[in-house]
C-alpha positions in Angstrom: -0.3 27.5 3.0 -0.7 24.0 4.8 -4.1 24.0 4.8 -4.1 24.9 0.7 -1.5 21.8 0.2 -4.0 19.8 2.3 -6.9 20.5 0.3 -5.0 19.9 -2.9 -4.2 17.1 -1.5 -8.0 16.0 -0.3 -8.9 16.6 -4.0 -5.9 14.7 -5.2 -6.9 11.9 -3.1 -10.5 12.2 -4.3 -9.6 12.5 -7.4 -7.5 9.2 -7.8 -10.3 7.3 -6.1 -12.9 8.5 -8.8 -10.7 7.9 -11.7 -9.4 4.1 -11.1 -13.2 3.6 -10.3 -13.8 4.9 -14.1 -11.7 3.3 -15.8 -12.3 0.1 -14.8 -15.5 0.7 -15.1 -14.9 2.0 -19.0 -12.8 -1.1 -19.4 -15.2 -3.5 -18.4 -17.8 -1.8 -20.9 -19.9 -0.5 -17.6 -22.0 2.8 -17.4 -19.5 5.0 -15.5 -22.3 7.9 -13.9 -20.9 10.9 -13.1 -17.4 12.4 -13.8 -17.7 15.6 -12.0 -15.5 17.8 -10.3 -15.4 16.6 -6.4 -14.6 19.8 -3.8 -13.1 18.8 -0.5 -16.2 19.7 1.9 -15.2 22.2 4.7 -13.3 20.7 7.6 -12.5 17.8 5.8 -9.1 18.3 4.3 -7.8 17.1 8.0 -4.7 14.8 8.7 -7.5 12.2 10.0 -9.7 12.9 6.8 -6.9 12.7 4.7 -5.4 9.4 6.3 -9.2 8.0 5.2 -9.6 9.0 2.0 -5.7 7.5 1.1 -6.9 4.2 2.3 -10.1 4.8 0.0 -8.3 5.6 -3.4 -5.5 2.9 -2.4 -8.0 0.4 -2.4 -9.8 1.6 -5.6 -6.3 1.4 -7.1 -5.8 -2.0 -5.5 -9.5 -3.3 -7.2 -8.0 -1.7 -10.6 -5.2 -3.7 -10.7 -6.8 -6.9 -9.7 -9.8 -6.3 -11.9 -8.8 -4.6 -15.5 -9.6 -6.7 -17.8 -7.4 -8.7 -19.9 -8.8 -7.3 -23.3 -10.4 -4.0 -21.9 -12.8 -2.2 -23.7 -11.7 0.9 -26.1 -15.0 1.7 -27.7 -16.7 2.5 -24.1 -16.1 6.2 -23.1 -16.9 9.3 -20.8 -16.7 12.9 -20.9 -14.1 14.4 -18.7 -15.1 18.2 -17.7 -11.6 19.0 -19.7 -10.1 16.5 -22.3 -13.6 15.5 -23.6 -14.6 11.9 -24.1 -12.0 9.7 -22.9 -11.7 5.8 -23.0 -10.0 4.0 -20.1 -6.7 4.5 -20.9 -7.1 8.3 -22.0 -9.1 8.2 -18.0 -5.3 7.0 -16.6 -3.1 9.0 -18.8 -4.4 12.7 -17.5 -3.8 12.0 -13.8 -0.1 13.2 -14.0 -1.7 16.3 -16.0 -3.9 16.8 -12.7 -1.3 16.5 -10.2 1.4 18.5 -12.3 -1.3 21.6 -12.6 -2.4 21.2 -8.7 1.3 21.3 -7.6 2.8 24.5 -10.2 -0.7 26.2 -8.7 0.9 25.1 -5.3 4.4 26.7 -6.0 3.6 29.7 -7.8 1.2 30.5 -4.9 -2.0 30.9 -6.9 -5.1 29.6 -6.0 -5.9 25.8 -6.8 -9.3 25.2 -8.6 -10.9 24.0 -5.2 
């Protein structure tokens, strides 16, 4: 339905936003906090909440671009809920993997994990 794609989408959204945030933080060496699994809240997964949260992520991508470090650090890691402990480049590699299962859940018609 369009209002499943737009909370796959919401989460998408959130999801990149979190993730360039850890791994430059991982890079850099810094304490990353949490790594949880962000819901959309209800009513948010709007076109105007949407719009937002694109500008968000786009600018935590922006800032990961600008700011990854030259010689990033491997040896700092996090747990993802999923793959485990993951340095900053493992953090990058699984977002395909994310968008890949949101959108099969999306065409097969089953539920996304919302």
């Amino acid at each position: 339905t369009g209002l499943e794609f737009r909370r796959v989408l919401f989460r998408s959204l959130v999801s990149e936003r979190g993730l360039a945030t850890i791994t430059l933080r991982l890079a850099r060496g810094e304490p990353v906090g949490g790594t949880g699994q962000p819901r959309p809240a209800p009513g948010t997964a709007t076109r105007e909440g949407i719009r937002a949260l694109a500008e968000k992520a786009a600018g935590a991508v922006q800032r990961l671009q600008r700011d990854f470090p030259s010689a990033p650090r491997l040896d700092t890691r996090a747990r993802h809920p999923f793959y485990g402990d993951l340095n900053c480049f493992g953090w990058m590699l699984i977002l395909p993997y994310h968008y890949r299962a949101h959108l099969e859940a999306l065409s097969e018609g089953r539920a996304s994990s919302l």
